[in-house]
N, C-alpha and C positions, 0 to 999 in steps of 0.2 A: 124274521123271527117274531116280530109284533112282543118284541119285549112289553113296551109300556100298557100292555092288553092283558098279559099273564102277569105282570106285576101288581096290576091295581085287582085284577078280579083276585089274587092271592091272599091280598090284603084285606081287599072286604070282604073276604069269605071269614079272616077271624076277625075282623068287625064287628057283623053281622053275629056269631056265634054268641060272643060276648057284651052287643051292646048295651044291655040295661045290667050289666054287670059295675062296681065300683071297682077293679083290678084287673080285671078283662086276660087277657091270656096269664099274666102270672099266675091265676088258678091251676093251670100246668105245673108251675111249675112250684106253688105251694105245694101240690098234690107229691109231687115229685121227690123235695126237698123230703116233705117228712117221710115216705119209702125211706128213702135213702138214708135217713136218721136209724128209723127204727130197723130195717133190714140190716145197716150195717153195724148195730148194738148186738143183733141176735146171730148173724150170719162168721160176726169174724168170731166169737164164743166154740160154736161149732167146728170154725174151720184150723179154731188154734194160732188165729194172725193176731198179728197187733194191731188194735184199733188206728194206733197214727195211720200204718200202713195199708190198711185195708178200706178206709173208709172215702180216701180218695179215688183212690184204685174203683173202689163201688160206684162212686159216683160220677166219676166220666163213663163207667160200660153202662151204666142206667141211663145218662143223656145222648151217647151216642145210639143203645138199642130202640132207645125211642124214635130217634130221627129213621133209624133203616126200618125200624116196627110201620113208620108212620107212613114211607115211601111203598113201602111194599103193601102195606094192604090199603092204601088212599088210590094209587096206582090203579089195584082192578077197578077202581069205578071212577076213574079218571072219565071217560066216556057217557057213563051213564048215569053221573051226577049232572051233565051237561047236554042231556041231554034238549031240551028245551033251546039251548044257545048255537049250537049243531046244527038242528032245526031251523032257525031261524036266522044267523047271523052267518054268512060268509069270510068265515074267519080260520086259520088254518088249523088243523085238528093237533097240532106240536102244541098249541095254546093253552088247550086241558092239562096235557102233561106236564108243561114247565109250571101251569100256576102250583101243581099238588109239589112240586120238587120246592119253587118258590116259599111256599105254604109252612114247608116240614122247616126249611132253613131259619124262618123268623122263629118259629119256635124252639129252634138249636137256639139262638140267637139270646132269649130270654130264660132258656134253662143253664146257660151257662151261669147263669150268675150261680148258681148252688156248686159250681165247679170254686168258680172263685172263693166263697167262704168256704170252702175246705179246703184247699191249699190256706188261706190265709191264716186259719184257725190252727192248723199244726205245722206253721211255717214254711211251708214245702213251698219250692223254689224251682220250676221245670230248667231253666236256663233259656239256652239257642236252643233246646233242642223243641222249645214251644213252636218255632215258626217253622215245622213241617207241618205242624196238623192240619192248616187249612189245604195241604196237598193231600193229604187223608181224606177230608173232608168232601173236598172236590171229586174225591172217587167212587164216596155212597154216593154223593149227588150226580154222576154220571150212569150208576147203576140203577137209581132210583130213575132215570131219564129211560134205560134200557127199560125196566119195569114196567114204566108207561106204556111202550113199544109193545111190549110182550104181554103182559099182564090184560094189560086196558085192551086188547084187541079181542083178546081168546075171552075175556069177561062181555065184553059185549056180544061175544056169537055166542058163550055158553053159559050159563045164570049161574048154573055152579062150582063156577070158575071163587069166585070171591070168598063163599064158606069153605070152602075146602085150602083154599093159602090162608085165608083168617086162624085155620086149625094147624096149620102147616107151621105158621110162625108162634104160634103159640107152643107150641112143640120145640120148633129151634131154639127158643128161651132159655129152655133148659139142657139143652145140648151145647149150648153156648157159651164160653166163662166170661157170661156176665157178672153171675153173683159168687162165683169160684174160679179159682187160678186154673193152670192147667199141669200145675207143681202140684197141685191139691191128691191130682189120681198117680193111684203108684202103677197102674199099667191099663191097658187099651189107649193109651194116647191117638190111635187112628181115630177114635170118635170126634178129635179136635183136628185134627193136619188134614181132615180131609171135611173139613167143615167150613165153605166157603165164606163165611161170614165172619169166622175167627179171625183171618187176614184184615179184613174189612174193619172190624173194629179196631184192629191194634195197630192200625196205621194213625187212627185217631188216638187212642186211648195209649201211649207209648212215648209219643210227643206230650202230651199235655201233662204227664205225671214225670218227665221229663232225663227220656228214657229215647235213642235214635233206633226205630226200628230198624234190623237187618234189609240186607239188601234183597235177600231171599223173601223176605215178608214184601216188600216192594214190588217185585219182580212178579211174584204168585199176585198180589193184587189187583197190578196195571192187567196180567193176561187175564184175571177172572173180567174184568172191567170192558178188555176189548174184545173178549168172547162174546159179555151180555149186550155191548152196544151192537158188534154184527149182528148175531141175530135179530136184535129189536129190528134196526134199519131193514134186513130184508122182510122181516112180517109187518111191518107197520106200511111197507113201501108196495108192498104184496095187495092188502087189503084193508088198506086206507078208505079205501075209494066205495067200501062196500057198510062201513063204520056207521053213516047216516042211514041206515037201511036197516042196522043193526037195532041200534038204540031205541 
């Protein structure tokens, strides 16, 4: 797997982003924090929640939609940001993919902290039910891994592969309850039960406000997860081979 290859290119890639910076990736998630301050002043007003209640809840769908926002479109050009190192270095094309999965996680990593001072700030207390999320966790990150698989291959044969899911997830945003419950609508609830990314986040975001997702939300998640890894494996295994020719 040439872990320690995708580990350090993951890391000098936000290095390198940030280095003549004084705070370096927290700019994320300063950027982050105040969304989430100001979104969740104006957002629970409209929705009629209670600020206690709402502003936590906002703030883990904001840190985890970032991470799948981040997988999903870093993914298409897993490839063709690399491409130069492809080219040139004999190293295995899984390499690209874990550094952008590696990549999105340290910045989980650093936006949590805005998790923390909101639980803190209004006492909220998840219990045991916190140490599910990193099995939440593990499952955007394994989807994020299919992504690469699928995404990164079809964006390397096709250039407009990457604006078109750029558009695609900008759209899910809001089909999303990231910045609204799914108590919120009094009917179409299909636009959510059958929005594979609903699952995905409330495996994270459920645990960490301290709340054991269903076993049905489990169940729908793992199958969305070994859906998107089959197929990744068979296309990536398909036309790996054809990837440097691409780029």
């Amino acid at each position: 797997m040439h872990s320690h290859l995708w580990l350090v290119l993951g890391w000098l890639e936000i290095k390198q982003r940030y280095r003549r910076s004084k705070i370096g990736p927290f700019w994320i998630t300063l950027s982050l924090g105040i969304m989430v301050a100001a979104s969740g002043f104006i957002y629970s007003r409209l929705l009629g929640s209670e600020l206690r209640d709402y502003l936590p809840s906002l703030a883990v769908g904001l840190i985890i939609w970032q991470l799948m926002s981040g997988l999903i479109n870093e993914e298409c050009g897993a490839f063709l940001a690399a491409e130069g190192i492809i080219k040139q270095i004999p190293a295995p094309l899984s390499v690209h993919i874990l550094r952008v999965v590696w990549k999105n996680l340290i910045i989980l990593a650093h936006n949590m902290i805005i998790y923390v001072i909101a639980m803190l700030f209004y006492f909220r207390n998840p219990g045991f039910a916190f140490f599910l999320a990193p099995f939440g966790v593990a499952l955007v990150a394994l989807n994020g891994l299919a992504c690469g698989m699928i995404l990164g291959v079809l964006s390397a044969r096709f250039r407009d592969i990457p604006p078109i899911i750029a558009n695609a997830v900008q759209l899910a945003f809001f089909i999303t309850p990231v910045l609204w419950k799914p108590e919120n609508l009094k009917t179409r609830l299909l636009i959510v039960e059958a929005n594979p990314l609903y699952y995905l986040l409330e495996v994270v975001r459920k645990p960490l406000l301290g709340e054991a997702p269903s076993l049905s939300f489990w169940a729908i998640a793992i199958g969305i997860t070994a859906v998107n890894l089959t197929l990744g494996f068979s296309l990536f295994a398909r036309f790996r081979g054809r990837i440097a020719y691409w780029v």
